[in-house]
Structures are given as C-alpha cells and as structure tokens.
C-alpha positions in Angstrom: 0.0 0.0 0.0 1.8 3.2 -1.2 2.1 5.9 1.1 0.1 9.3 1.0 3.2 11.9 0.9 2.7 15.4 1.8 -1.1 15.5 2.3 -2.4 19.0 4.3 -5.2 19.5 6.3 -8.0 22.4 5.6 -10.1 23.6 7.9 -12.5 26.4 7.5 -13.7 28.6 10.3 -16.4 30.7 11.1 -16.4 32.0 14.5 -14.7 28.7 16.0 -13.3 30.5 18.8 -14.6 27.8 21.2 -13.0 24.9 20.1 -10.5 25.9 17.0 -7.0 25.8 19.2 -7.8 22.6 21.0 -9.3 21.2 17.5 -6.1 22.0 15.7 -3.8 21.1 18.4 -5.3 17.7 18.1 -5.1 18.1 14.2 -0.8 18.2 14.2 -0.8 15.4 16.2 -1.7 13.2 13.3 -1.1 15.5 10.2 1.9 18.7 10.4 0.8 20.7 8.0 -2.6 22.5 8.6 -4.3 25.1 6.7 -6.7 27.5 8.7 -9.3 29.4 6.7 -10.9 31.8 8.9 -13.7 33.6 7.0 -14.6 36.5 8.5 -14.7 35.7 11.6 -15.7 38.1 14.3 -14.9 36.5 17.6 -10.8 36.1 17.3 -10.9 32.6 15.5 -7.6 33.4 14.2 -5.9 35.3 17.5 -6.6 31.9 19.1 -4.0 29.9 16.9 -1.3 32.3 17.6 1.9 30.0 18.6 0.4 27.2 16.7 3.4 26.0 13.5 -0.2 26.7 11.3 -1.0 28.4 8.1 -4.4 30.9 8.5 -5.6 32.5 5.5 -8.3 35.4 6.4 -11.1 36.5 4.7 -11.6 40.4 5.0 -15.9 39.5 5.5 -17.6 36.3 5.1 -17.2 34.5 1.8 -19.2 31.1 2.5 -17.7 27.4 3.4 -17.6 27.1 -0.2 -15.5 29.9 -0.5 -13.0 29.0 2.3 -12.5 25.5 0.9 -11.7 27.0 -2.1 -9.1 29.5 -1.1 -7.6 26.4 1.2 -7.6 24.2 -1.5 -5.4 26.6 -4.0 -2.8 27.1 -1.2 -2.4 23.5 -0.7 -2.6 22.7 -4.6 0.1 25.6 -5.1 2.3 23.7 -2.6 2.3 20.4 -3.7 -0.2 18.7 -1.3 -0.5 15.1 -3.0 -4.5 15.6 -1.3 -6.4 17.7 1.2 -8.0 16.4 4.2 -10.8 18.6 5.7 -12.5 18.6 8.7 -14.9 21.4 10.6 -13.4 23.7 13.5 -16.4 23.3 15.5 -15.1 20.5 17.6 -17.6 17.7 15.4 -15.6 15.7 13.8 -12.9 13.5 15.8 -9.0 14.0 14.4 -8.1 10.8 15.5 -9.9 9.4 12.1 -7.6 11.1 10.2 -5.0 9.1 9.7 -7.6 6.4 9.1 -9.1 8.4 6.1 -5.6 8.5 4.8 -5.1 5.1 5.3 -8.5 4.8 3.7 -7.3 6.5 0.4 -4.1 4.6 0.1 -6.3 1.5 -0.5 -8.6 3.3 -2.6 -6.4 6.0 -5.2 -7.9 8.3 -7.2 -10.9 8.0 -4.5 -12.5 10.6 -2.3 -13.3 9.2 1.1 -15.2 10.4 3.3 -15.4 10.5 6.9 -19.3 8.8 7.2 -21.5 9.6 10.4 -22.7 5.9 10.6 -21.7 5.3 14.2 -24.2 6.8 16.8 -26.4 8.2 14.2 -29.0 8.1 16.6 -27.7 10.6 18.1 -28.0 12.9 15.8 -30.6 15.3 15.5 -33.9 14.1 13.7 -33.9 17.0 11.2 -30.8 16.4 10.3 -31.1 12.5 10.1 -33.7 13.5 7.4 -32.0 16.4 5.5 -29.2 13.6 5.1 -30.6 11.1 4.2 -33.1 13.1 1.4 -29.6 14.7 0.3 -27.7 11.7 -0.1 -29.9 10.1 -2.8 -30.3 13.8 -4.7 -26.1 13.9 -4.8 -25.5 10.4 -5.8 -28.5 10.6 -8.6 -26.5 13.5 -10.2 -23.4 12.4 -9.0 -24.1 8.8 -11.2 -23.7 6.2 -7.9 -24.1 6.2 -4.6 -22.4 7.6 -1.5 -22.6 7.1 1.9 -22.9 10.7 3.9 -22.8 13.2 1.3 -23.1 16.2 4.1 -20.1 15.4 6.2 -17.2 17.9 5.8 -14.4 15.1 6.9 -12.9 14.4 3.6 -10.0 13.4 1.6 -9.6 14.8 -1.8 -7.1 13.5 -4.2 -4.8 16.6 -5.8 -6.8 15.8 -9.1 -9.5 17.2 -7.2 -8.0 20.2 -6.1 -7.2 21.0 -9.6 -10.6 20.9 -10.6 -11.7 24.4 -12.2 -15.2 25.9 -11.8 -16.7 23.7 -9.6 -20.3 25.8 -9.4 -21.8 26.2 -5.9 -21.8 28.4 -2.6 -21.6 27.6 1.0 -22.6 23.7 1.4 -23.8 23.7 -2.3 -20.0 23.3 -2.7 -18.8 20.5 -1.0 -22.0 18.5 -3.0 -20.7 20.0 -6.1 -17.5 18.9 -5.4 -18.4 14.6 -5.5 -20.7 15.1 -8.6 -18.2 17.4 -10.3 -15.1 14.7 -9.1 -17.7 11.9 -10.8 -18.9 13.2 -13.8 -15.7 15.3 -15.1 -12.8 12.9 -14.0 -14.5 9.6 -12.8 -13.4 9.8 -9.4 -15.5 8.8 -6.8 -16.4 8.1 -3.4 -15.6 5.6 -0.7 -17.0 6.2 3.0 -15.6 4.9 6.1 -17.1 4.8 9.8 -16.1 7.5 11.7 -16.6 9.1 15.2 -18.8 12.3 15.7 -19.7 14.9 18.6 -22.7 16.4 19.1 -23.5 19.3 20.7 -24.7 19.1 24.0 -24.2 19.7 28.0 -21.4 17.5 28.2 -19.7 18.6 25.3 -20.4 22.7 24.3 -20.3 23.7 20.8 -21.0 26.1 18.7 -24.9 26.3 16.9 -24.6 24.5 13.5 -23.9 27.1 10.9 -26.1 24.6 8.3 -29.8 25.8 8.1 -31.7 22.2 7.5 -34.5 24.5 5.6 -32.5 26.9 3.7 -29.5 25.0 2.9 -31.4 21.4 1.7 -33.3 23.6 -0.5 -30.3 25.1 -2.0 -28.5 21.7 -2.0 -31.6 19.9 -3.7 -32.5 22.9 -6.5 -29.1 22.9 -7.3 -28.8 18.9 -7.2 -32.2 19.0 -9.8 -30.5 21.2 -12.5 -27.6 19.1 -12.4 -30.0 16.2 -12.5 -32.0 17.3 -15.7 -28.7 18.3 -17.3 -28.0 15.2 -17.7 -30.8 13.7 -19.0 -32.0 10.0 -19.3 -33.5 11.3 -15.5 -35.2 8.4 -14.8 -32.9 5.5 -16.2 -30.0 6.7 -14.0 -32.0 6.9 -11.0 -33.4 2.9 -11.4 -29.6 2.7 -12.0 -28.5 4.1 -8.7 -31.3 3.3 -6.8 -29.9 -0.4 -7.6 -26.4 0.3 -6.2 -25.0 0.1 -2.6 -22.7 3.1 -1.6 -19.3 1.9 -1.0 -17.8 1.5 2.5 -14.4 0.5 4.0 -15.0 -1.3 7.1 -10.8 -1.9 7.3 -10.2 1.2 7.9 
C-alpha cells in the first residue's frame, strides 16, 4: 500500500473560537501541516491559533464554506499537497480518524473518502437525520452512484481534485458540487468509512450549527435537480442508482 506523501489539512472557520485551538492542536498530532481558513470571523478565531506551526488565510468578510475550501484548497494545490483532508473547527468531527481516512485512500487511489456519520447516528438530531438522508440520494443521482454521507465535511480529496476548475456552488452547495463534479468530469468517486462524531450538548459545548436544515437542503436539492436534468435520461439513472450500494471501508 503506497504511502500518502505530503497530504495537508484544511479547515474552515467561522467564529470557531470555542474549540479551534484545541481542534487544531489535536489536528498536528496526526497530520503537520494544517491550513486554517478563517472567513470573517468576528470573535478572534484566528488570535486563538497564535503560537500554533499553522498556516491561516483570512477572509476580510464572510465569503461562505464554499468559499473558504476553495481559497484552502489553491494554497495546498500551489504547494504540492498530494491531497487535502478537511475537517470542521467546530469540535464535530474526531481528528483521530484522520490518519484512518488516509489510510483509507491509500487502498482506494484516485478516491475521495469520506469520513461517514454511521456510528451513533441516533444521536444525531432528527432533522438532520432527514436532511441527510433526502440529500444523499439527490447527490449520488447527479453524481451517477451512490455515496454514503454526502453532508459530512471530513474528507480526503485526491490533488486531481484540487485541480478541478469551476466547480459551481456556494456555502454547502460546494462541498455537494464537489463529489458530482469529481464523478462526472474525472470519474473519481467516493468511498466512505465509519467514523466518530460529537454532538453538541451539556457534556460537550459547541457552537450552533452554521447549516440551516430548511435553507441549505433547498439550496443543496434545486441545485442537485439542474444538475439532474442536465443530464438527462432522469429516470434510467436513477433505477440505475437506486440499484447500487454506496461503497464503505469497514478496514479502515
């Protein structure tokens, strides 16, 4: 199994200052080279990395996720990362699985894998066990097969994907772009591993979810349907998906 050299981390922030020092401390213990985007932040997000061996980039005003993986993604491309793992700075995803995901794409090349929330799911909040699920079989229709998690923002891209140009899409309209761009433009897709999530709650404080169920599923699906009908053949492809089992590495 050939190793993943130079792979960097990217992590966009809005307003993480409650958990985005211990969240990258615990990043560099698995991965040294860690790219902050903090986008327009207004709560010191990025005066709380200071003395941290980090890269932050700063938006002047808030861009959108979209946005910040973007700007993340050309300084890693510019600098050789062989890949980009990303995770949020809200303290939600565990970066422990990294090196799993990485181990994950070693057995899988020319693969994005994702980080999937199938442990503990009931846990999770009902609305946005719902949203998921209804969004996972909108991306993997346009996408062309089927994915496991389609929301979750712990990821491994292959540098392919990082060189992708125009990849439509704003906010979290981006990171679904992203799979069904990766699909139908180079034929890379996805494999999903188990991983570990927190959820806010007494025990463990986080911020409020910056995704909006409502809004952001609506702008996910519209945008999912024109992708969808640009295509055409609508409903073959879907009896062709439907028929498929998302693929997931249990090794890992």
């Amino acid at each position: 199994m050939a190793e993943l050299r130079n792979p960097a981390v990217v992590i966009p922030a809005l307003n993480e200052s409650l958990r985005i020092r211990e969240v990258v401390e615990q990043t560099l213990r698995h991965c040294p080279w860690v790219i902050v985007v903090d986008d327009g932040s207004d709560d010191g997000t990025a005066q709380c990395l200071e003395g941290l061996p980090v890269t932050v980039l700063r938006h002047p005003q808030r861009r959108g996720k979209g946005a910040a993986l973007r700007t993340g993604f050309a300084e890693a491309h510019a600098r050789g990362a062989c890949g980009v793992l990303t995770l949020d700075g809200d303290g939600q995803h565990d970066p422990a699985d990294l090196p799993r995901l990485l181990a994950a794409a070693a057995r899988h090349p020319q693969r994005i894998v994702i980080g999937a929330r199938l442990r503990h799911r009931a846990a999770a909040p009902t609305h946005r066990r719902m949203a998921n699920a209804f969004g996972d079989w909108g991306v993997a229709w346009a996408a062309g097969h089927r994915i496991a998690d389609t929301q979750s923002g712990q990821r491994y891209y292959p540098a392919e994907v990082l060189a992708l140009g125009e990849v439509p899409g704003e906010d979290f309209v981006f990171e679904a772009q992203l799979l069904i761009s990766a699909a139908r433009r180079l034929g890379v897709r996805c494999v999903s591993i188990p991983v570990e999530t927190r959820y806010r709650g007494a025990d463990y404080p986080m911020r409020c979810s910056h995704f909006r169920p409502l809004r952001d599923l609506y702008r996910i699906t519209s945008h999912v349907v024109r992708q969808v009908l640009a295509h055409g053949d609508v409903w073959n492809e879907y009896a062709r998906v439907r028929a498929q089992a998302p693929v997931i590495d249990r090794e890992a």
